[in-house]
C-alpha positions in Angstrom: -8.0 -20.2 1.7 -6.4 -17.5 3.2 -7.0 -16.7 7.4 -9.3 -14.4 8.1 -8.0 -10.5 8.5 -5.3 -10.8 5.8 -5.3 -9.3 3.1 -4.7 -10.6 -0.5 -2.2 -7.9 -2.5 -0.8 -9.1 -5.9 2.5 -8.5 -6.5 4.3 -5.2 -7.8 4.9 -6.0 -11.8 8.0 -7.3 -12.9 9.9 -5.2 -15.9 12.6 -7.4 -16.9 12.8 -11.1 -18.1 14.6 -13.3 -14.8 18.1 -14.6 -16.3 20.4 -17.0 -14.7 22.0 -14.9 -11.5 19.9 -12.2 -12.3 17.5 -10.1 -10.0 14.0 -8.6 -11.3 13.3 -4.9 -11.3 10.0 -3.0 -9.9 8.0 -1.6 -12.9 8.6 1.9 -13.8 5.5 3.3 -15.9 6.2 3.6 -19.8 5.6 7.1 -19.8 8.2 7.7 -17.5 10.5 5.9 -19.7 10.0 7.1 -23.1 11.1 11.0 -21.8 13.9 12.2 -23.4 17.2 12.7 -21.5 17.9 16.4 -21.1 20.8 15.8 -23.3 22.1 12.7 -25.8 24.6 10.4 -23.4 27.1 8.4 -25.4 28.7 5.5 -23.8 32.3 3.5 -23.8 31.1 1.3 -26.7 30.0 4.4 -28.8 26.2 4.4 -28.7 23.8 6.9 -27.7 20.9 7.0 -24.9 18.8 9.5 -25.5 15.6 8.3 -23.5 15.2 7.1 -20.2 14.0 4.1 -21.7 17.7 3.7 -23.7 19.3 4.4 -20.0 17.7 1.5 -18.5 18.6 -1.2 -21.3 21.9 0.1 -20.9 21.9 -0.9 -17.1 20.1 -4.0 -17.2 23.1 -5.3 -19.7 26.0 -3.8 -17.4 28.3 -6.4 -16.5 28.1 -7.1 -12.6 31.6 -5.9 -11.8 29.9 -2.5 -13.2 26.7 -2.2 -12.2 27.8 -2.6 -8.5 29.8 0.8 -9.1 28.4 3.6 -6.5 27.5 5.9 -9.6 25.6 2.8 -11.5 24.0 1.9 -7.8 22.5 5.7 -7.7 21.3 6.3 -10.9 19.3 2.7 -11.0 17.8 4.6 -7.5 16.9 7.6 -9.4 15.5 5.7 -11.9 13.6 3.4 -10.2 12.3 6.2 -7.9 11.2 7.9 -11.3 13.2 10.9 -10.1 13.3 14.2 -12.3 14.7 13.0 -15.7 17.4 16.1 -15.4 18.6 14.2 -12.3 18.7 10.8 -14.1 20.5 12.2 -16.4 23.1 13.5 -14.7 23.3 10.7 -12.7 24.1 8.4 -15.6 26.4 11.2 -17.6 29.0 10.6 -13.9 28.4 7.1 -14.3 29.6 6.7 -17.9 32.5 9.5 -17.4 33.7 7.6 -14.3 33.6 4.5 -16.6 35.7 6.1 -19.2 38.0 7.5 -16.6 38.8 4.1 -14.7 39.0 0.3 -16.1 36.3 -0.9 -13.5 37.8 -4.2 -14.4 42.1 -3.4 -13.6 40.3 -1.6 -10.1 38.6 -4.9 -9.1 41.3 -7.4 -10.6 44.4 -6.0 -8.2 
């Protein structure tokens, strides 16, 4: 029984499965994720996001020495804020050039 004069809110839903070492994500509607990029993005590995949906996936599966990068750090804002998809966009198209630039992994190793 909960003491009088608090209220009972249920918990924001969760959008991605808990892994080992992992951290879960706020929800971010569907519609909001099945808009198109306002252009095709392809990454180091050679596939394409196209949607904000493909974006996301592509984040989630970023290894942590990665997605701890400033530019990976401010487009998961944007997309978590549901920010204009032109932003995320662009957001995400520095993120991947930065990656193709500099070996995230040689930076953090010396």
């Amino acid at each position: 029984m909960r003491p009088p004069g608090r209220v009972h809110r249920a918990a924001p839903p969760l959008t991605r499965i808990p892994l080992p070492g992992c951290l879960y994500f706020p929800a971010v509607s569907s519609a909001y994720l099945s808009q198109k990029l306002t252009r095709p993005l392809v990454t180091k590995d050679g596939s394409t996001l196209c949607t904000v949906l493909d974006a996301r996936t592509y984040m989630l599966a970023l290894p942590k020495r990665r997605e701890t990068a400033a530019q990976w750090q401010r487009a998961a804002e944007l997309l978590l804020a549901q920010a204009d998809v032109a932003e995320v966009t662009r957001a995400v198209d520095l993120a991947l050039f930065y990656d193709a630039k500099v070996d995230v992994s040689k930076v953090l190793e010396a």
